[in-house]
VEXDREN-2710 file (C-alpha; in Angstrom, 1 decimal):
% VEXDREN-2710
k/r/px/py/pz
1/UNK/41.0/18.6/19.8
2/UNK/40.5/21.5/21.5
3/UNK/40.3/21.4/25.4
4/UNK/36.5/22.5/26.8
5/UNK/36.7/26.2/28.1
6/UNK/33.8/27.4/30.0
7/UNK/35.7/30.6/31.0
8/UNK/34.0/32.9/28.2
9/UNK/31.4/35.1/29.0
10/UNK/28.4/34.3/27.3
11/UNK/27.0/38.1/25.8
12/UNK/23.3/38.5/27.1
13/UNK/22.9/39.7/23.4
14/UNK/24.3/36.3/21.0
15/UNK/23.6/38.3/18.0
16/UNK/24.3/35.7/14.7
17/UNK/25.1/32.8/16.1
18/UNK/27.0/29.7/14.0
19/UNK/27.5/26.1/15.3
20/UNK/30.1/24.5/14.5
21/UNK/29.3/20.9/13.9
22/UNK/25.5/21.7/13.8
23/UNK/24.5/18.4/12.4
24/UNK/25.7/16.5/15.8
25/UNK/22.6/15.4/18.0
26/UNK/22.9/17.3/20.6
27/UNK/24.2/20.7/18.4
28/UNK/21.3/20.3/16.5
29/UNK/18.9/20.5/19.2
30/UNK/20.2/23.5/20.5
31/UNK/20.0/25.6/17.3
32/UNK/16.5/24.4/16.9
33/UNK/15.9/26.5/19.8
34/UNK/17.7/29.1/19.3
35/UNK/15.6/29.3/16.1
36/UNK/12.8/28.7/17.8
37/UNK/14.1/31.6/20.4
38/UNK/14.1/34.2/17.6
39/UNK/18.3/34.2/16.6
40/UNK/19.3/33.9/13.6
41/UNK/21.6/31.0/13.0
42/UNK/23.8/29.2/10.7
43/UNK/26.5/26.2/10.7
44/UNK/28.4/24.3/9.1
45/UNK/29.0/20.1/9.0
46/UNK/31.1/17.6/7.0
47/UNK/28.0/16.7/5.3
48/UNK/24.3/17.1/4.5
49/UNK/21.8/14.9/6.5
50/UNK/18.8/14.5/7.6
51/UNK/19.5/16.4/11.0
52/UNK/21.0/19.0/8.3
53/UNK/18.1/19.2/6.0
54/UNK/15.6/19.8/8.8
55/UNK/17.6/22.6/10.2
56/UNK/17.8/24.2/6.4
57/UNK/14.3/23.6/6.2
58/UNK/13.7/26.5/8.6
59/UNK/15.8/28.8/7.0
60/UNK/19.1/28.1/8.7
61/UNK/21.7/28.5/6.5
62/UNK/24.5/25.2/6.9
63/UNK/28.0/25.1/4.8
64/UNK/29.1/21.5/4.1
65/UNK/32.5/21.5/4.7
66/UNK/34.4/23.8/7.3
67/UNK/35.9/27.2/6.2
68/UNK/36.8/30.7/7.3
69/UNK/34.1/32.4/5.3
70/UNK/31.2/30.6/6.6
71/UNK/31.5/32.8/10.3
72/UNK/32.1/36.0/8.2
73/UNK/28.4/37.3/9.3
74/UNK/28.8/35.0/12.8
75/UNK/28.7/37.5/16.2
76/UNK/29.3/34.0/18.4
77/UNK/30.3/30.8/17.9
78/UNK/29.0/28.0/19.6
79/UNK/31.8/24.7/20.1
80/UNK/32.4/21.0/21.3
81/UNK/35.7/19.9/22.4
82/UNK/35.3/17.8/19.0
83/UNK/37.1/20.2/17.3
84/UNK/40.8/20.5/16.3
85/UNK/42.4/23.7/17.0
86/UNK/43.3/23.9/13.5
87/UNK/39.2/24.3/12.6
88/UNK/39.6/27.4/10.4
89/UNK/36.0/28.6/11.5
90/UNK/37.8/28.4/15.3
91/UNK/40.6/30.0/14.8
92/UNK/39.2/32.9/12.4
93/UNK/36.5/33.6/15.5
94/UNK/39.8/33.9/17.1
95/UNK/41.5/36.3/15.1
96/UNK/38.1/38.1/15.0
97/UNK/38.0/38.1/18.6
98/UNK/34.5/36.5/19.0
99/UNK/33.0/35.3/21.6
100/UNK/33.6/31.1/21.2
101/UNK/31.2/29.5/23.9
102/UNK/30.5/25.7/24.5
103/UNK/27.3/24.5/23.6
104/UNK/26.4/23.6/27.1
105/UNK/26.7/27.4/27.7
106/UNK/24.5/28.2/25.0
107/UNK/22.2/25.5/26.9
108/UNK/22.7/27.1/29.8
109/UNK/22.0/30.3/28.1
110/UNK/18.7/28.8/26.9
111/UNK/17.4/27.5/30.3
112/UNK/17.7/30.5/32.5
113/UNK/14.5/31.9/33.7
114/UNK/13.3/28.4/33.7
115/UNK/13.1/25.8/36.5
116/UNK/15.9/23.5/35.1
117/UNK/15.5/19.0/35.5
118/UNK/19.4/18.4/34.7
119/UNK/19.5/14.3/34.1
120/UNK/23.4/13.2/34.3
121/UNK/25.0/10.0/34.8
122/UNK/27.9/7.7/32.6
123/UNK/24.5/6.0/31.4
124/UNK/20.6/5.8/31.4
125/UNK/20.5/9.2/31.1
126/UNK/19.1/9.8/27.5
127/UNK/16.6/7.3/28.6
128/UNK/15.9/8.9/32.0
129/UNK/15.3/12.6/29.8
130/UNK/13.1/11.2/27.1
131/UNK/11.0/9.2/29.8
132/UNK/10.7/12.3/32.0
133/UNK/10.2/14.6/29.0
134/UNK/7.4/12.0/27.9
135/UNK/5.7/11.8/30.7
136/UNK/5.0/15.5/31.6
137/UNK/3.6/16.0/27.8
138/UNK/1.1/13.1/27.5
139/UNK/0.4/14.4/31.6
140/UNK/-0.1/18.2/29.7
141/UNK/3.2/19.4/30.8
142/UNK/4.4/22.0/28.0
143/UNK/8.3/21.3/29.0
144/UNK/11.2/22.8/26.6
145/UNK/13.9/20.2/26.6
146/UNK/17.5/19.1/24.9
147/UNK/17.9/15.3/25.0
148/UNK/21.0/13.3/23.4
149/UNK/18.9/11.4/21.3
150/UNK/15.6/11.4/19.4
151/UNK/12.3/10.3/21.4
152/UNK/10.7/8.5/18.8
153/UNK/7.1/9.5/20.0
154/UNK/7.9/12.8/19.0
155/UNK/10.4/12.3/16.7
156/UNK/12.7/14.8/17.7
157/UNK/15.6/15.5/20.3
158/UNK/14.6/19.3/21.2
159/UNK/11.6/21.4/21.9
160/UNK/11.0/25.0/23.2
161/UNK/7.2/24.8/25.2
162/UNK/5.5/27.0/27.2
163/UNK/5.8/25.8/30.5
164/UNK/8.5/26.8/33.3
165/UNK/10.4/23.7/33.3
166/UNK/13.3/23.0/31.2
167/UNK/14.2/19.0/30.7
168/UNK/18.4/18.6/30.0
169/UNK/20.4/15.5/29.4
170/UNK/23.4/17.3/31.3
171/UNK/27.1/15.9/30.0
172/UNK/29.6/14.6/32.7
173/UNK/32.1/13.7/30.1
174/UNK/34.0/17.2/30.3
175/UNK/32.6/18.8/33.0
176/UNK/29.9/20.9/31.9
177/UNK/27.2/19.8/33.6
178/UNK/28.3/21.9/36.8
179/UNK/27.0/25.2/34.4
180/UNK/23.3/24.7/35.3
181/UNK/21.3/26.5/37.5
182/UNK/19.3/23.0/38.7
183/UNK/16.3/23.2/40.8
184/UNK/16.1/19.1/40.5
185/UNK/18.9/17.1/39.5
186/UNK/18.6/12.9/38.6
187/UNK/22.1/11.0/38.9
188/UNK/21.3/7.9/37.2
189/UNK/24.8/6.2/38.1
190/UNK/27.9/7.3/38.7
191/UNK/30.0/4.3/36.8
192/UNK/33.7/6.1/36.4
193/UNK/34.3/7.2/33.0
194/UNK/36.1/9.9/31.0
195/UNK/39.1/9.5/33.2
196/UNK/41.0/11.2/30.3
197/UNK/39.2/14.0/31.4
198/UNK/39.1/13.9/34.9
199/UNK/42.5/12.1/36.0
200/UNK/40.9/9.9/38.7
201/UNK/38.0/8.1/40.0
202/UNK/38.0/10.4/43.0
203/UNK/37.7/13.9/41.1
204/UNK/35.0/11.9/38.8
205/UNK/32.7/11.2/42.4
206/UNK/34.0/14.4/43.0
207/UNK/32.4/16.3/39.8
208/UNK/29.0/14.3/40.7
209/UNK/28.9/16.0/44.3
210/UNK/29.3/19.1/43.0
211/UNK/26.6/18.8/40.4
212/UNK/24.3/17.0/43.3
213/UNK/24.7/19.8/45.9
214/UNK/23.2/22.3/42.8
215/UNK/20.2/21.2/43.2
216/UNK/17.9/23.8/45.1
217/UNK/14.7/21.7/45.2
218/UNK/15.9/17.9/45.2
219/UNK/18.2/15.3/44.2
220/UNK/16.7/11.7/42.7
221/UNK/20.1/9.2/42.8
222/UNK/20.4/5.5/42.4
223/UNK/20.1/3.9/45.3
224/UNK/22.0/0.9/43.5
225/UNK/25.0/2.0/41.8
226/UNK/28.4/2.3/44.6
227/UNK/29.7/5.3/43.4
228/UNK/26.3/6.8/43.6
229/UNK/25.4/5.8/47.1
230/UNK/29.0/7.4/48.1
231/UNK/27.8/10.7/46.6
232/UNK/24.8/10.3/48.7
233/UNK/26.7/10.1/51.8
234/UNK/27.7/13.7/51.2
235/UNK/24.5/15.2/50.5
236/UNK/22.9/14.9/54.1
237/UNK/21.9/18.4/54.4
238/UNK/20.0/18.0/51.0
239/UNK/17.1/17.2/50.5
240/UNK/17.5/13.5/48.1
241/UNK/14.9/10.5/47.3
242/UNK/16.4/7.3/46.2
243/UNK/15.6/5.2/44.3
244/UNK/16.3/1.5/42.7
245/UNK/16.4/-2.0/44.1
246/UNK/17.8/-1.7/47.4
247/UNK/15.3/-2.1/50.1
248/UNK/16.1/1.1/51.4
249/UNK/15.1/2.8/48.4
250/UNK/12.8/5.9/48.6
251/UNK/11.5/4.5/45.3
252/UNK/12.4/1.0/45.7
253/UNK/11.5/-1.4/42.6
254/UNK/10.4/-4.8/43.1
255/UNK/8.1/-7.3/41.0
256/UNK/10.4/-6.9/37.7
257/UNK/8.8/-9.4/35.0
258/UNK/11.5/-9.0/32.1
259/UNK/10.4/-10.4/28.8
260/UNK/9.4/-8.6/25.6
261/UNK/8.4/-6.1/27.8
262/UNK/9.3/-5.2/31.5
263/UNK/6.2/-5.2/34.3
264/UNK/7.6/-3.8/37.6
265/UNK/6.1/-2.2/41.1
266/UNK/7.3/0.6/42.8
267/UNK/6.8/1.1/46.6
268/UNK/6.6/4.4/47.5
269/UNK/5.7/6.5/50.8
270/UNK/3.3/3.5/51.9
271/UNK/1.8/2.4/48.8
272/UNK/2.5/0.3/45.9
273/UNK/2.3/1.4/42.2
274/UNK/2.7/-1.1/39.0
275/UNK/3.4/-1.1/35.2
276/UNK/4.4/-2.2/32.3
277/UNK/6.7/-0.5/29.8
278/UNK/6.3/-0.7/26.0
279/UNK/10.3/-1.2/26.1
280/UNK/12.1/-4.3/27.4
281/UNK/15.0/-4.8/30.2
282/UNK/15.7/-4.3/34.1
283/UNK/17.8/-1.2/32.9
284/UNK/14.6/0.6/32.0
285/UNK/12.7/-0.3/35.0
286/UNK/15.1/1.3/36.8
287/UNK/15.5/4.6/34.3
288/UNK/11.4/4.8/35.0
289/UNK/12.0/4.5/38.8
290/UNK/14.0/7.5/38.4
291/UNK/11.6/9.6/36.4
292/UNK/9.0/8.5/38.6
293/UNK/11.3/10.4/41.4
294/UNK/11.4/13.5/39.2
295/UNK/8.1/13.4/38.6
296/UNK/6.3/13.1/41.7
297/UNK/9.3/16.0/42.8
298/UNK/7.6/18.0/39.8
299/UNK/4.2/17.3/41.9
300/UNK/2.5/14.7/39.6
301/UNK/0.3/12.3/41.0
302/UNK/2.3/8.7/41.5
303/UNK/0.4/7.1/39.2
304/UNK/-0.6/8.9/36.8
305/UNK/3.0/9.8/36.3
306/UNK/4.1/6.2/36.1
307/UNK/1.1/5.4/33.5
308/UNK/2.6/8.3/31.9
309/UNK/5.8/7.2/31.8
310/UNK/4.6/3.3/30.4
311/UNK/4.0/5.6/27.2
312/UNK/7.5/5.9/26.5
313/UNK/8.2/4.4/23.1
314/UNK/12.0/4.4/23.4
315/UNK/14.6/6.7/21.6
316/UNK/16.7/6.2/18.8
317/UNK/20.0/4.1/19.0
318/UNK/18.7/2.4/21.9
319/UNK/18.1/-1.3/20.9
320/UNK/16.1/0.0/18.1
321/UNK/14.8/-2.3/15.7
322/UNK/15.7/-1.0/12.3
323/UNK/14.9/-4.5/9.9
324/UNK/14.7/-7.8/9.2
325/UNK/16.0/-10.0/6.6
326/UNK/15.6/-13.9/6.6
327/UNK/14.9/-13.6/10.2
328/UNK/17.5/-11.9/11.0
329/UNK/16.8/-8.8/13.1
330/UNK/19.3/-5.6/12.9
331/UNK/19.3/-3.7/16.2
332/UNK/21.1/-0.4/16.6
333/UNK/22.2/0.6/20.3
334/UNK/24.5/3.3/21.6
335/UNK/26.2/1.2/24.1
336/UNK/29.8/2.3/24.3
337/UNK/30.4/1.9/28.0
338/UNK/30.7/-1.9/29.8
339/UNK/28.0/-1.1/32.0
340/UNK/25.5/-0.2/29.0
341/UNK/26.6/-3.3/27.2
342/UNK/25.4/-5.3/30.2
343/UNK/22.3/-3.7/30.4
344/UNK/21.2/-3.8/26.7
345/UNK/22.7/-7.2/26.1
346/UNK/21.0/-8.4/29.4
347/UNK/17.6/-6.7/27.9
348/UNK/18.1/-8.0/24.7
349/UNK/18.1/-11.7/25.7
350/UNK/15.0/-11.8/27.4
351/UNK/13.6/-11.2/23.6
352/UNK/15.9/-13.2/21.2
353/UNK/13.9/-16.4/22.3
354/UNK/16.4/-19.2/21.2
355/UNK/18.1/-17.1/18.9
356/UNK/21.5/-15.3/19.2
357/UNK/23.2/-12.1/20.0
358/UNK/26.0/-11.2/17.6
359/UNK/26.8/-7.7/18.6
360/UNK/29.5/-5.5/15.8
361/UNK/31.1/-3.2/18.5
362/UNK/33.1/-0.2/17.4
363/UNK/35.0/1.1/20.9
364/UNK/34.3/4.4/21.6
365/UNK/37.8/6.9/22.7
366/UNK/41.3/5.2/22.4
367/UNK/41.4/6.3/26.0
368/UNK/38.4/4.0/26.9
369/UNK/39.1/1.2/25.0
370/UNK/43.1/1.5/26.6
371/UNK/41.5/1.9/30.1
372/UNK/38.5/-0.7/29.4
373/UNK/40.0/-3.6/27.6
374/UNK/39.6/-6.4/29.7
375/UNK/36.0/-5.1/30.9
376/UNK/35.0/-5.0/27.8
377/UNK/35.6/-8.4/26.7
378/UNK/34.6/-9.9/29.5
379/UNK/31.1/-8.5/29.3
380/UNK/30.9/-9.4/25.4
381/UNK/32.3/-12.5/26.4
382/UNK/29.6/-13.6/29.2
383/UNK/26.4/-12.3/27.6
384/UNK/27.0/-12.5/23.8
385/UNK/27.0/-15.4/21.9
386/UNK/29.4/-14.2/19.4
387/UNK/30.8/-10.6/19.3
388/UNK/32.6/-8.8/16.1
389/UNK/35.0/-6.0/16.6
390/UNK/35.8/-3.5/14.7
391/UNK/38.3/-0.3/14.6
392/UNK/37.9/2.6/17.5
393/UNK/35.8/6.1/17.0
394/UNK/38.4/8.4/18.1
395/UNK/35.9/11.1/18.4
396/UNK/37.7/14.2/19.8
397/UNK/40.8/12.2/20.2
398/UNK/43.7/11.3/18.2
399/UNK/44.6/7.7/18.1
400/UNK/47.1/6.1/20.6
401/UNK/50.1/3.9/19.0
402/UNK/49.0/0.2/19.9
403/UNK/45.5/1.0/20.9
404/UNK/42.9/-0.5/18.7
405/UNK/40.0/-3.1/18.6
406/UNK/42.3/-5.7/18.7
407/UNK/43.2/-5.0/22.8
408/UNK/39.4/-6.4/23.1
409/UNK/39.5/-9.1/21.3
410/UNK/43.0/-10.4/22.7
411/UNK/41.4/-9.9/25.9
412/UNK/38.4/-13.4/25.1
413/UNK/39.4/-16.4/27.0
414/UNK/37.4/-18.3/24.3
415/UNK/38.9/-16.8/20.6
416/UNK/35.6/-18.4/18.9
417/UNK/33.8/-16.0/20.4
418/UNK/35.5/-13.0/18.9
419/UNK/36.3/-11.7/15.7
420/UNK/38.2/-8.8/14.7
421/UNK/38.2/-6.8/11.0
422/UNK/40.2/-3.4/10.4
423/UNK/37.7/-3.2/7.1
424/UNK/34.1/-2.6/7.8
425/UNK/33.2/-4.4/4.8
426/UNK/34.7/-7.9/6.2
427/UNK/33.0/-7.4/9.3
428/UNK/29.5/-6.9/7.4
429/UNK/30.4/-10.4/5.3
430/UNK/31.3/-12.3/8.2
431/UNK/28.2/-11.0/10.4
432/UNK/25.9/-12.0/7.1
433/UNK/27.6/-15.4/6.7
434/UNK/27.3/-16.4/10.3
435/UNK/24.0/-15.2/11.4
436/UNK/20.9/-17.5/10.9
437/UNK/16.8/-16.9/11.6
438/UNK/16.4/-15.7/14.7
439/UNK/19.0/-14.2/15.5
440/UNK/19.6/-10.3/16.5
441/UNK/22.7/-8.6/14.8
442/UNK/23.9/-5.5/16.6
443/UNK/25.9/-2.7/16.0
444/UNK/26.9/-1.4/18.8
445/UNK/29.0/1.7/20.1
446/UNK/28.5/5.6/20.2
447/UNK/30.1/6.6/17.2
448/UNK/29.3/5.8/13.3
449/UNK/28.8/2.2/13.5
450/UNK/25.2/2.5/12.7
451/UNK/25.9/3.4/9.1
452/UNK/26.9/-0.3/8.7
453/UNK/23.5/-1.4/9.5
454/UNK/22.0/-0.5/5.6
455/UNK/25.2/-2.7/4.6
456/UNK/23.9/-5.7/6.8
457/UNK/20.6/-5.5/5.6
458/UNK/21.6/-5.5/1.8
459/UNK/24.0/-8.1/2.3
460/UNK/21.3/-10.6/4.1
461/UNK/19.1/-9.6/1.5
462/UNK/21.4/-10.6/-1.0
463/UNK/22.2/-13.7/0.7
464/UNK/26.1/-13.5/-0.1
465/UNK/28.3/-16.5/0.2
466/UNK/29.7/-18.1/3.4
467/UNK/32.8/-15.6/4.4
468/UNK/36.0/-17.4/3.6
469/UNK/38.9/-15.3/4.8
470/UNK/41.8/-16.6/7.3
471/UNK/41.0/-13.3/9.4
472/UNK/37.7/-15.0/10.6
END
């Protein structure tokens, strides 16, 4: 994989531009606006989806497969650190000489001349973005914004509007995030992650100071998470509202009813403000609390933007709901971090009634799952009733020897609890044979594991045989 370089230039004048990788969630967004913006575009993927049809649908031009011919007409090239170096679309913009910019710099690119809202955080803050982004358009707000995943109101992850303020889910995971020019930032948490990136806890706090102190109008940070409250400690000639459960909180949340839904209060400057969210858990109580801080930072009225915000219908891969078969539900969640798992397992029970929660993780990074073993089962462990495991995503890195699934697993003090399949397929059969009505099966992890869930649903529709192999 190649190794994020933000030390290009990006040309005032992009010309053609071409994405590699266009049909990723966050790629995709971008060229929408940039299509939007007037530039012609074009890209290329590993193959056609729905992300890829939309973007042909308005004329931009995608190659399935990658090659040296598709940038033949390309004057930039836009990256991710997902690539290989060998990418023959990367290294003939080499030999070419092009300029080869990361897509946050083309984001950055995007979002100048506008007053930027940069949401970052190891979690929460796709959430935090689509809740914020919400909010100011049912409030009349005409925000552009990039989020990392689809806002099912809308149904899409990117928009170009009208008004001055540009909405960004910001990425810590390589450092880019420090490339905005943020009027108000919103740290959600800052839970150490991408040490393979960073080297240390330290220069991980370290990046989230630096992003914090950007901010020229304000900074909304958890008043909750450790990490976070340290980075506060550094920002005293800022100006920074808090916000979360402590009773210190600038927006402190109390009253949390967790059910179906989640009904909450937050106190605020002298006066109390309540609602109830069309989306369930404590974790998204305290997302809202910090879009509330945005919000009212933005100058929205407090309640009218937290009755703004109870519109939020969710986004996709967050415990969304995608069937039911012989009362069995299939979920699909993002979580790939142990803190996420926590939260959506934790939000998750307070619906599955008397049922179960049979999660089918796929570990996201070797580096992760080397790093997080013994975290990660332990959360499985204590809020799942029974948790299937299968192989890692590498994403943008190239498998370790010894590190798979397996380290998880290993890691259960109870074995019944766990299962472990190198096949996808065996995994699907022994989910279908062991799940009965009522319970939620749920593929979990931020890579491809939601492309088992058609799999599940065929296979409890089919109602297939007990699984019978030794591996169970």
């Amino acid at each position: 994989m190649i190794k994020s370089d933000f030390s290009q230039a990006v040309p005032e004048q992009l010309g053609t531009v071409h994405f590699v990788g266009i049909g990723g969630a966050g790629m995709s967004g971008i060229a929408h606006l940039f299509v939007t913006a007037g530039l012609p575009v074009t890209g290329s993927d590993i193959r056609a989806t729905e992300i890829v049809e939309a973007l042909r649908a308005r004329g931009v031009p995608v190659a399935i497969g990658h090659a040296s011919e598709n940038v033949a007409g390309a004057d930039t090239l836009v990256v991710t650190g997902a690539i290989a170096e060998d990418n023959p679309e990367y290294r003939a913009a080499r030999e070419r000489g092009l300029p080869i910019v990361h897509r946050a710099q083309a984001l950055a690119w995007l979002t100048r001349n506008h007053r930027v809202v940069a949401v970052a955080g190891a979690h929460g803050k796709t959430t935090s973005t689509a809740m914020i982004v919400t909010a100011m358009l049912e409030l009349g707000g005409d925000p552009s914004f990039v989020n990392g995943g689809v806002i099912r109101s809308i149904g899409v992850s990117a928009g170009s509007g009208g008004g001055e303020v540009f909405v960004v889910e910001a990425d810590e995971s390589d450092g880019s995030f420090l490339l905005y020019d943020t009027a108000i930032s919103l740290v959600t948490n800052v839970d150490p992650d991408h040490l393979d990136h960073y080297g240390s806890e330290e220069a991980f706090e370290e990046a989230f100071v630096t992003f914090a102190r950007a901010a020229r109008e304000r900074i909304v940070i958890s008043s909750d998470d450790p990490r976070a409250v340290a980075v506060t400690t550094r920002l005293a000639d800022r100006t920074v509202t808090t916000f979360g459960q402590h009773p210190d909180a600038d927006v402190r949340l109390h009253s949390v009813v967790s059910a179906a839904t989640v009904s909450f209060s937050l106190a605020y400057r002298g006066a109390d403000y309540s609602s109830t969210l069309r989306v369930a858990g404590l974790h998204n109580a305290i997302n809202a609390a910090g879009a509330f801080g945005v919000l009212v930072a933005l100058g929205y009225e407090p309640q009218a933007a937290l009755d703004a915000i109870a519109r939020f219908e969710g986004t996709e891969r967050r415990f969304e709901l995608r069937g039911e078969v012989r009362g069995v539900r299939v979920y699909d969640d993002f979580a790939h971090h142990p803190t996420e798992i926590r939260a959506a397992l934790t939000g998750a029970r307070g619906v599955v009634g008397a049922g179960r929660l049979i999660p089918i993780f796929q570990p996201h990074l070797y580096s992760r799952t080397r790093q997080m073993a013994a975290e990660f089962a332990a959360t499985f462990e204590s809020l799942a009733d029974h948790t299937i495991i299968v192989p890692i995503y590498g994403a943008r890195q190239d498998p370790e020897p010894g590190v798979t699934g397996e380290l998880i697993s290993e890691r259960f003090g109870d074995p019944s609890k766990v299962a472990y399949f190198a096949q996808w397929a065996d995994a699907v059969d022994y989910a279908v044979s062991i799940a009965r009505s009522g319970d939620f099966l749920i593929p979990m992890g931020g890579g491809d594991v939601y492309q088992l869930i058609p799999q599940l649903l065929a296979a409890l529709e089919a109602g297939r045989e007990p699984y019978a192999s030794e591996t169970a």
